[in-house]
C-alpha positions, 0 to 999 in steps of 0.5 A: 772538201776533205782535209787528210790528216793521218801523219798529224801524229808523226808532224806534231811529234816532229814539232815537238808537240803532241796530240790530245785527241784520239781521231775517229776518223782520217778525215774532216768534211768542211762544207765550201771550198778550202782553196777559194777560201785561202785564195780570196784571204791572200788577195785581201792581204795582197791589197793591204801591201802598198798601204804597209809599204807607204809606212802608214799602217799601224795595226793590220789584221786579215782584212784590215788596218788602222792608218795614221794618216786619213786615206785618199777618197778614191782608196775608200768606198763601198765598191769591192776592192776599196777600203770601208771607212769602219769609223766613219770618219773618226779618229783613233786618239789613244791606241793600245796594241798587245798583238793580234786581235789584242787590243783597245783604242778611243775613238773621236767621232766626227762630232767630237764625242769618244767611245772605246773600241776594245778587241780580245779574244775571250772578252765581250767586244767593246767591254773594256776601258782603254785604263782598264786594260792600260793599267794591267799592262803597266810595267 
């Protein structure tokens, strides 16, 4: 697939943006399928829908969601088109959003132990605390 971008120039001036990069070429091969892509993207968001509507989410991402409620046992499973339980059965206890892929929360696992789940782009997952981050977000 080729992606054609000859007017870039011309949108992002349009945008008031402009365009660092001087291009080689009028095209990018991108190896599978653009639109297969997009499509299975949009059906995975389409199926967190009714979760979003039931006013349960509170954090989502592409393919994901952080609920506050536990989900039904016929929502969750292995099977394609159920949800997959990524904390095995534990709890978020303390939860800090910053925004999309920004944020870090402490996890209870059904044993009753703890551990921190921390998601930023340019930092190693898993690397920060939940007061490290909490405390350079204070006002």
């Amino acid at each position: 697939m080729a992606l054609v971008y000859s007017n870039m120039g011309t949108l992002a001036k349009n945008l008031g943006m402009s365009v660092d990069q001087e291009l080689k070429s009028p095209t990018i091969n991108i190896p599978g399928n653009l639109a297969i892509a997009a499509a299975i993207t949009a059906k995975g968001q389409m199926n967190l829908v009714p979760y979003k509507m039931r006013g349960i989410v509170v954090y989502s991402d592409t393919d994901s969601i952080l609920s506050k409620e536990p989900l039904k046992d016929y929502e969750v499973g292995e099977a394609l088109g159920k949800m997959k339980d990524e904390l095995n059965g534990g709890r978020v206890k303390k939860l800090l959003c910053l925004g999309i892929k920004k944020y870090v929360a402490v996890i209870q696992k059904p044993d009753g132990s703890e551990y921190t789940k921390s998601v930023f782009a340019g930092v190693p997952r898993n690397s920060l605390t939940f007061e490290q981050v909490r405390s350079k977000n204070r006002s």
